[in-house]
C-alpha positions in Angstrom: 75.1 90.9 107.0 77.0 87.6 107.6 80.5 87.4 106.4 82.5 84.4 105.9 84.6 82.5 108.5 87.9 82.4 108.5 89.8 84.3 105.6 93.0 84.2 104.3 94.7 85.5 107.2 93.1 83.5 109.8 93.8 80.0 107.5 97.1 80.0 107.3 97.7 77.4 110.3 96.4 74.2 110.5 93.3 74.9 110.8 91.4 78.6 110.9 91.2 79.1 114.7 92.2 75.7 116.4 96.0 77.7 116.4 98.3 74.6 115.6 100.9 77.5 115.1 104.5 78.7 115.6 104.4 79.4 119.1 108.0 80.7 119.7 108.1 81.1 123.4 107.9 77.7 124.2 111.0 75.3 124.0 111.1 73.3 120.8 110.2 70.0 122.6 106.7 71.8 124.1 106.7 73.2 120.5 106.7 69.6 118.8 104.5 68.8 121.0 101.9 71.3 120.8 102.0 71.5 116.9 102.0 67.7 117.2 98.4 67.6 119.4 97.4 70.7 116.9 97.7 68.6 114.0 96.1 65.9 115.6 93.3 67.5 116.6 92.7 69.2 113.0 93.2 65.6 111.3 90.8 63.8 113.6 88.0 66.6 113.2 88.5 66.8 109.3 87.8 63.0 109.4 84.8 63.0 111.6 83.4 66.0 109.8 83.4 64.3 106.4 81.0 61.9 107.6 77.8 64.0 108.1 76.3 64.9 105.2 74.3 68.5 105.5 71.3 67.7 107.4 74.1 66.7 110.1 75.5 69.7 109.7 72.4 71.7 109.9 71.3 69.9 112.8 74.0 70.2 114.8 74.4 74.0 113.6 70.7 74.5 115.2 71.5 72.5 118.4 74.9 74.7 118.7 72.7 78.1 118.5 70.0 77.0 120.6 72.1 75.8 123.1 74.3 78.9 123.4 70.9 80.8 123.1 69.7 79.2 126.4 72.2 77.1 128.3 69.4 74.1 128.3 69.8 70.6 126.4 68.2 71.0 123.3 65.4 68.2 122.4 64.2 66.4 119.1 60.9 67.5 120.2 62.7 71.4 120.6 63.9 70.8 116.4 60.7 69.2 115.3 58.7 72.0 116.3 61.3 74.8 114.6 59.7 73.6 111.4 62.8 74.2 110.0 64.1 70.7 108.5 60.8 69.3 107.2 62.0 66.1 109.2 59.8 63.8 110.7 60.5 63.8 114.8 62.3 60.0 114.3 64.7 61.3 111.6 65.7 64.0 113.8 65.8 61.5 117.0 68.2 59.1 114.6 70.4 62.2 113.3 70.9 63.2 117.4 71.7 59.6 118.5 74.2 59.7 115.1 76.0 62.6 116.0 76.4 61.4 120.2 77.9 58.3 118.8 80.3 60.5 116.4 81.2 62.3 119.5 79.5 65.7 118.9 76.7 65.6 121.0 76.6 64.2 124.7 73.2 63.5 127.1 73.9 65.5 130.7 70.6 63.6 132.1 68.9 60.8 131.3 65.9 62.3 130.6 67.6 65.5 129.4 68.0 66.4 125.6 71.8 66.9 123.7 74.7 69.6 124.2 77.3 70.5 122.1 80.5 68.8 123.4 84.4 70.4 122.1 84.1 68.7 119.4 81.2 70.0 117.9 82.6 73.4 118.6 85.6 72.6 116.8 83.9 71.6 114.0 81.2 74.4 113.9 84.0 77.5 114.7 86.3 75.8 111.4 83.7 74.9 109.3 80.2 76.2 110.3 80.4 79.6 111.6 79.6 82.5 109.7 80.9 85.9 111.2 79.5 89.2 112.1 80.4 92.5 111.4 80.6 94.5 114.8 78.3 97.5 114.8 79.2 101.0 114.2 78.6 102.2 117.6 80.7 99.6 119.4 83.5 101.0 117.0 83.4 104.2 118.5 82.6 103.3 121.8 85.8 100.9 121.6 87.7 103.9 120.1 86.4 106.7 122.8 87.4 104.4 125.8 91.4 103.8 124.6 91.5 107.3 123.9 90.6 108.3 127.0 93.2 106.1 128.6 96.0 108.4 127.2 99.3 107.3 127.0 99.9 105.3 130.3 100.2 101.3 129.3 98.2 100.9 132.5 95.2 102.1 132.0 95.1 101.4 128.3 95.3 97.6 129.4 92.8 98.0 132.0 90.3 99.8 129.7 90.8 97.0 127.3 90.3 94.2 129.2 87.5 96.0 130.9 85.5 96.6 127.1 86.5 93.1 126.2 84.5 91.7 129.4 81.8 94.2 128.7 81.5 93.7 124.8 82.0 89.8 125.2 80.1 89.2 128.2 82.7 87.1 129.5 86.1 87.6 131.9 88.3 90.1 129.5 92.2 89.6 129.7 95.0 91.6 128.6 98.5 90.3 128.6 101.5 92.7 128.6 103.9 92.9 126.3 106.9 91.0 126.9 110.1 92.7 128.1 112.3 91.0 126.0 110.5 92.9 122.9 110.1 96.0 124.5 112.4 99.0 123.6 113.1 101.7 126.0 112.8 105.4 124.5 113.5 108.1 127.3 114.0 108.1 131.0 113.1 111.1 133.2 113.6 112.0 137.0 111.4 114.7 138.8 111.9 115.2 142.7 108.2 114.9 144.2 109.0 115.1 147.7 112.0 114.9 150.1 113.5 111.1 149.3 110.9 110.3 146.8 112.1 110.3 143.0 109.3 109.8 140.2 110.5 107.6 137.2 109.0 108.7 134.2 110.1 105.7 131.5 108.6 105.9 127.8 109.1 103.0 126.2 108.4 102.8 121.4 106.7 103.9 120.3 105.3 106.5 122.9 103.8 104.7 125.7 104.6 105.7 129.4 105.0 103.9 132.7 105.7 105.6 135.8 107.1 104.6 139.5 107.5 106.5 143.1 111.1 104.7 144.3 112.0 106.2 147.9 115.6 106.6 148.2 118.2 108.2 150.8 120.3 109.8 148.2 119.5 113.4 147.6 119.7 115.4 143.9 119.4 118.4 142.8 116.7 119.8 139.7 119.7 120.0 137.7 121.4 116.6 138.3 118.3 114.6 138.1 117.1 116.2 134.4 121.1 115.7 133.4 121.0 112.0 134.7 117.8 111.4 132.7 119.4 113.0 129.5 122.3 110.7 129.9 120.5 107.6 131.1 118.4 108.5 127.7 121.1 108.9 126.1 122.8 105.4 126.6 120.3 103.6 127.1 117.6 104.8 124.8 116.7 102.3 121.7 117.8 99.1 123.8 115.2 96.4 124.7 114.6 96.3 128.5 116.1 93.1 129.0 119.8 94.7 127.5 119.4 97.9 129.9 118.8 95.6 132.4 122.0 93.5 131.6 124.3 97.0 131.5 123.1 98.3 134.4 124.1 95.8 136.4 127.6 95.2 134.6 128.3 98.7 134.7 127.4 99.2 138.5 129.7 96.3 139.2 132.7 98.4 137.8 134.7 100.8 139.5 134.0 104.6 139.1 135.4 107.9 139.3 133.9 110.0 142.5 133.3 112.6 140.1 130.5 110.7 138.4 129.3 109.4 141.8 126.0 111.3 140.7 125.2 109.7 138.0 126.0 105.9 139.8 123.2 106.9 142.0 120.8 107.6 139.3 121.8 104.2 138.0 120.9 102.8 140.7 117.5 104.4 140.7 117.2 103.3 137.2 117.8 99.7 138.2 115.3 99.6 140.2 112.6 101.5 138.5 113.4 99.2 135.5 114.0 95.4 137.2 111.2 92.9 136.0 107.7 93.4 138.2 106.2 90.0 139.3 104.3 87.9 136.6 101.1 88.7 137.7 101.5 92.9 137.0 101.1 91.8 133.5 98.0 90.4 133.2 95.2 92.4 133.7 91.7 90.5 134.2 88.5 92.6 134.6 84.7 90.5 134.7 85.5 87.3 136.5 82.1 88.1 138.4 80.1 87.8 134.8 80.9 83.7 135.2 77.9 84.0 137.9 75.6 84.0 135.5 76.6 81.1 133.3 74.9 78.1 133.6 77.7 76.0 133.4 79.5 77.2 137.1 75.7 77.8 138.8 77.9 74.9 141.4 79.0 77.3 144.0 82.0 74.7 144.2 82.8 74.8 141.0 82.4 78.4 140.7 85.0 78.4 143.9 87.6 76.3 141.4 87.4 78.1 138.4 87.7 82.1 140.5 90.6 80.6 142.3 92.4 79.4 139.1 92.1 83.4 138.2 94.4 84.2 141.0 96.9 82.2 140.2 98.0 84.5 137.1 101.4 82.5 136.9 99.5 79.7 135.7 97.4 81.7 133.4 100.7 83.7 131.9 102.5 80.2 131.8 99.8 78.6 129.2 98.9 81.7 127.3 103.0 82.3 126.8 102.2 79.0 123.9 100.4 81.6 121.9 102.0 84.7 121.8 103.6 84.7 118.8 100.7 83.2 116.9 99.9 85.7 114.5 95.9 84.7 114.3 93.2 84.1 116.2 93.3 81.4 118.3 89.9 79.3 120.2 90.9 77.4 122.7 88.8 74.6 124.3 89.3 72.8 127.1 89.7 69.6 126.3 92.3 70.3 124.2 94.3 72.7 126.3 94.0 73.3 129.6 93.6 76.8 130.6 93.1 75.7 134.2 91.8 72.6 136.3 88.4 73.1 134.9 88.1 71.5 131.1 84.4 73.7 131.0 86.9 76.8 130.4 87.7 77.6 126.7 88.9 81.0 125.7 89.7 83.4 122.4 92.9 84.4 122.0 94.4 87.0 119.7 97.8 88.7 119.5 98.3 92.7 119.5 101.6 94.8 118.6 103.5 97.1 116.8 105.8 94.9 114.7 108.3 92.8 116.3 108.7 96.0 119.1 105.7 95.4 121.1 104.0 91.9 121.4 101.1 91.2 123.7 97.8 89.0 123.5 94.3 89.8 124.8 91.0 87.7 125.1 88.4 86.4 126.8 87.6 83.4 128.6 84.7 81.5 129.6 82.7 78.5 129.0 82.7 77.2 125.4 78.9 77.4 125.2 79.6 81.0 123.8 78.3 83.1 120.7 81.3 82.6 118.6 80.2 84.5 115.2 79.8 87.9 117.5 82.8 87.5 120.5 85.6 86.5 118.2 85.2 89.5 115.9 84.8 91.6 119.4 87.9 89.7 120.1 89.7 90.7 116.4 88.2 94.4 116.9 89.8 94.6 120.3 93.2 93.5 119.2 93.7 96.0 116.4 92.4 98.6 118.6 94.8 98.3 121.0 98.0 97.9 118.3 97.0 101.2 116.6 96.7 102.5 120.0 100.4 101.2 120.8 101.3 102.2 117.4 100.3 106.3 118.0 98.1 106.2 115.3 94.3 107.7 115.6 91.4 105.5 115.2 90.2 102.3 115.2 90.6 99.9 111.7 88.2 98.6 110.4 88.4 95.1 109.4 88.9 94.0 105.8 87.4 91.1 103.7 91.1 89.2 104.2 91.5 90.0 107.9 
C-alpha cells in the first residue's frame, strides 16, 4: 500500500525534501545564501506547478515512471498506446510540447522522445510522489547486518553504507559523526607487543574505536590499566574536541617526575585521539553500480564522476550544508552541486543520538531514480543506524508522521 508523501515531519522546511533548512555548519553568509537559493527554488516550482492542471500532472507522472523504468525518452506514441489517458495522440503531443516549454520536459535527440529534467523531479518528489512502505524482510535483513557489526563504529558505517548501495541500487555513503559532538566515555591501554600499545576509546553512548600506536616508552600491566582509569577519569564526559584542547595545554606545563608515567600515557592519548584526515569519515561502498546507469554509459564521463568520489574533501565539504538538517533532504544537481557532474543528485538524511552523535547517510546517483522506494530505504537506513548508536535493539518502524 501507497502512503502519502511527505508528513508532518518531513514539511516543516520550505518545501518537503528540497531541504531549504537550518544548516548550522556553514557560516551564516553560505547559510543566507543557501536558504536564499532554497527558497527560490521552492517559490519558482510552486509557481510553475500551479499552471498544469491534472492531465499535466498525470502526464508527466507517467513520463517520470517510465523513464526511471527504462532510462529511454519516453514517446507520445509510448502514452497513447498505455491507454491510460483516453487522449487522442495530438492532445498528448500538445501536453509534451506544453510541459518542454514550462521547463519540465527536455528532447536529448531530435528524433528522440522527452525526459524528465530537475525540475520535473522537484515537482514530482514535493507534490507527486506517493511513498512505499519497505518490506518486512528488508527490515530484518537491515537489522541482522548492523547487529552483526557489533559495537566498532567502523564496521557499523561500513555495513551501512554497504546495505544502502545494495537496498538502493546506487553508491551508499555514510558520513561520521562530527568530533565536535562527540563525547568521549572510557579510555583503555593493553600492551600487545614489545612498543606497541592498543588504544581502546569508547565514545556515548557505547560505541568503540580502536588504534595500534608504536611507541619507545615502555609500561607496565599495572601502569597502563591505572593510566587508563585516570585518563577516564579526567577526561571522560568531554567532547573530543575539549580533550583534545587539555591535552595539549596540560602537556605544555611543567610536571612532577613522579607523574612522568602518566605524561607518557598522555602523550599516547594525544595521539590516539588527534583528528584522522577528512576522508576516514566517509565511507562509500557501490561506486561500481554507476556502470550500469544509462546516464554515465560515456566511459569519459564515467571517468569524471568515479574521480569526483576520490576526492572525499569535496564530497565532506558540500554535505557539511546538511548535517544539521533534521529531514530528508533530495538533492539535484542543478541546484547543488555535489560534484562537476550536474547528472549527480543524491538523498540525504541525518542520523544520531540527540545532540551527542550527529552524522548523515545517503545515496547518490543520477536523478533518474525510483524515488517512492530509495528515499524510504534512505529514512529506514537512518533510523537504523541511530538506534544502533543509541544501544537500543531493533530497527523502528516508521510511523504515519515520520
Amino acid at each position: 500500500m501507497d502512503l502519502p508523501a511527505g508528513g508532518a515531519r518531513r514539511r516543516r522546511g520550505n518545501n518537503s525534501f528540497g531541504c531549504g533548512l537550518s544548516v548550522g555548519t556553514v557560516d551564516s553568509v553560505r547559510r543566507s545564501r543557501y536558504l536564499e537559493s532554497g527558497a527560490r527554488r521552492h517559490r519558482r516550482a510552486t509557481s510553475l506547478s500551479k499552471t498544469l492542471d491534472s492531465r499535466s500532472r498525470a502526464i508527466l507522472r507517467e513520463i517520470i515512471r517510465v523513464h526511471v523504468d527504462t532510462g529511454m525518452p519516453v514517446s507520445s506514441r509510448t502514452l497513447f498506446k498505455s491507454s491510460r489517458f483516453g487522449l487522442s495522440p495530438a492532445s498528448i503531443r500538445n501536453i509534451m510540447a506544453d510541459l518542454t516549454d514550462g521547463g519540465f520536459l527536455k528532447q536529448p535527440h531530435t528524433s528522440a522522445g522527452r525526459i524528465p529534467t530537475d525540475q520535473a523531479y522537484r515537482l514530482y518528489i514535493d507534490e507527486l510522489m506517493r511513498h512505499r512502505k519497505v518490506a518486512a524482510d528488508l527490515r530484518e535483513q537491515v537489522d541482522s547486518d548492523l547487529a552483526s557489526a557489533g559495537g566498532d563504529l567502523t564496521r557499523l558505517f561500513e555495513a551501512t553504507s554497504r546495505l544502502l548501495a545494495e537496498l538502493a541500487g546506487e553508491v551508499g555513503f555514510v558520513v561520521a559523526p562530527d568530533a565536535l559532538h562527540t563525547v568521549l566515555k572510557s579510555l583503555r591501554f593493553l600492551s600487545v607487543a614489545p612498543g606497541k600499545i592498543l588504544v581502546v576509546q569508547v565514545n556515548e553512548p557505547d560505541s568503540v574505536l580502536s588504534r595500534v600506536l608504536e611507541t619507545d616508552a615502555e609500561f607496565s600491566p599495572s601502569e597502563l590499566e591505572a593510566a587508563g582509569e585516570r585518563l577516564t577519569r579526567e577526561y571522560g564526559g568531554l567532547t573530543l574536541h575539549e580533550v583534545r584542547r587539555k591535552l595539549l595545554e596540560e602537556l605544555t606545563e611543567e610536571r612532577a617526575a613522579c607523574d612522568r608515567i602518566f605524561e607518557r600515557a598522555r602523550v599516547l592519548a594525544r595521539r590516539a585521539l588527534e583528528k584522522r584526515e577528512p576522508e576516514e569519515r566517509l565511507y562509500v561502498d557501490g561506486t561500481a553500480r554507476l556502470l550500469d546507469k544509462p546516464e554515465f554509459s560515456d566511459v569519459e564521463a564515467l571517468k569524471g564522476v568515479l574521480h569526483a568520489f576520490d576526492e572525499k574533501t569535496r564530497l565532506l565539504s558540500l554535505f557539511a550544508r546538511f548535517l544539521e538538517a533534521r529531514e530528508t533532504c533530495v538533492v539535484l544537481g542543478s541546484e547543488e552541486a555535489l560534484t562537476a557532474d550536474p547528472r549527480l543528485s543524491a538523498v540525504l538524511t541525518s542520523y544520531g543520538s540527540g545532540e551527542t552523535l550527529t552524522g548523515m547517510l545517503g545515496v547518490i546517483g543520477p536523478a533518474r531514480r525510483e524515488y517512492p522506494r530509495v528515499i524510504p530505504v534512505v529514512e529506514l537506513l537512518g533510523r537504523a543506524l541511530s538506534v544502533r548508536l543509541e544501544g537500543r535493539e531493533g530497527v523502528p518502524a516508521a510511523t504515519d508522521d515520520e
